[in-house]
N, C-alpha and C positions, 0 to 999 in steps of 0.2 A: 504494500500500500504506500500510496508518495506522497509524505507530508507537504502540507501548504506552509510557504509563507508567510507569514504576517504583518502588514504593516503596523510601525508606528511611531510616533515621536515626528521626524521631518519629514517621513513617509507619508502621512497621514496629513497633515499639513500641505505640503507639496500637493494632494491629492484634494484637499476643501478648496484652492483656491482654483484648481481646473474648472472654466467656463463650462465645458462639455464633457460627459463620462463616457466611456465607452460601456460597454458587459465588462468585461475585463477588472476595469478603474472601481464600477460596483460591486464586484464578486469580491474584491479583493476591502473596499470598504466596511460591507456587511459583516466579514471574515472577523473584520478586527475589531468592531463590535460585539458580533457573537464570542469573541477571544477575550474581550476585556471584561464581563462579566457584569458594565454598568448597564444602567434603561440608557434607554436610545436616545432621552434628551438629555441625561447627563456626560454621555458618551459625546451628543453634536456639539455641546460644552465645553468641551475639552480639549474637540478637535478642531474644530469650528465649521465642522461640514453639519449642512441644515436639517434639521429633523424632518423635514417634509422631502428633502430630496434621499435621505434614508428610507422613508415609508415606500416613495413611490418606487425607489428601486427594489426595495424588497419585496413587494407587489410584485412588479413586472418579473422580479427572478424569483419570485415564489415557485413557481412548474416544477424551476431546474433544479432547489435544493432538497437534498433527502429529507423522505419523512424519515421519524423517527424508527429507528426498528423497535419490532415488538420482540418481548425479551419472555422467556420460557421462564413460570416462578414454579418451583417446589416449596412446600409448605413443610416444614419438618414439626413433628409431634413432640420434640421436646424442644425448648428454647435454651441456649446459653444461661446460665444463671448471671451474668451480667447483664443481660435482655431483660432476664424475667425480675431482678429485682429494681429497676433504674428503668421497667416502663418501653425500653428501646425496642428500636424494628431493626433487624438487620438484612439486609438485600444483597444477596448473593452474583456478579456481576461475571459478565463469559470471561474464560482464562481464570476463574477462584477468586478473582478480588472481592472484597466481605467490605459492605460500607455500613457500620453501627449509626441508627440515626435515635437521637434520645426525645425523649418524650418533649411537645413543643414546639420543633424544626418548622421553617422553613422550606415551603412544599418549593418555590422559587428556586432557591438556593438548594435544594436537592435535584433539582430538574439539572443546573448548570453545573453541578459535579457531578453527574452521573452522565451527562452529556460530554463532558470531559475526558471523565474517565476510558467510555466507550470510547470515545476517537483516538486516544492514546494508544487501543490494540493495535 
């Protein structure tokens, strides 16, 4: 599998002040959105590329990026005694990686490491 790139810093810059994007210029924007883990107007914030020309490129390249895969769960009949007394869930992820999540979490912030994690196979 061939990791992507990712813009940032003068990269990213370099790329809000472009009049015109190509596919390319917004594949590579969204990327490093979806990479930096903030909302999308704290992200155009930072970068100083526009929140509307983020929607509408995400929009239009919506087709081309992957759905999420759907992931196969087994339910085990006993739980960890760290699970079972501290409340937590733990999600079993392809390749054995084990992500303990404690009672309270952030469904958000579970979504963006587990989204992670899977792209790191």
């Amino acid at each position: 599998m061939q990791r992507k790139t990712v813009l940032s810093g003068a990269g990213l810059r370099k790329l809000a002040a472009k009049v015109t994007w190509t596919a390319a210029d917004a594949r590579a924007a969204l990327a490093a959105r979806d990479a930096s883990g903030l909302t999308q107007s704290e992200f155009g914030r930072r970068t100083g590329i526009g929140v509307n020309r983020l929607w509408w490129w995400g929009k239009r390249l919506g087709a081309e990026r992957a759905a999420p895969a759907l992931l196969r769960v087994h339910v085990r009949e006993t739980a960890s005694e760290t699970a079972a007394t501290t409340g937590a869930v733990e999600i079993e992820l392809a390749g054995g990686r084990v992500v303990r999540v404690k009672r309270g979490f952030d469904p958000e912030e579970l979504r963006r490491v587990v989204t992670a994690l899977e792209g790191a196979c």
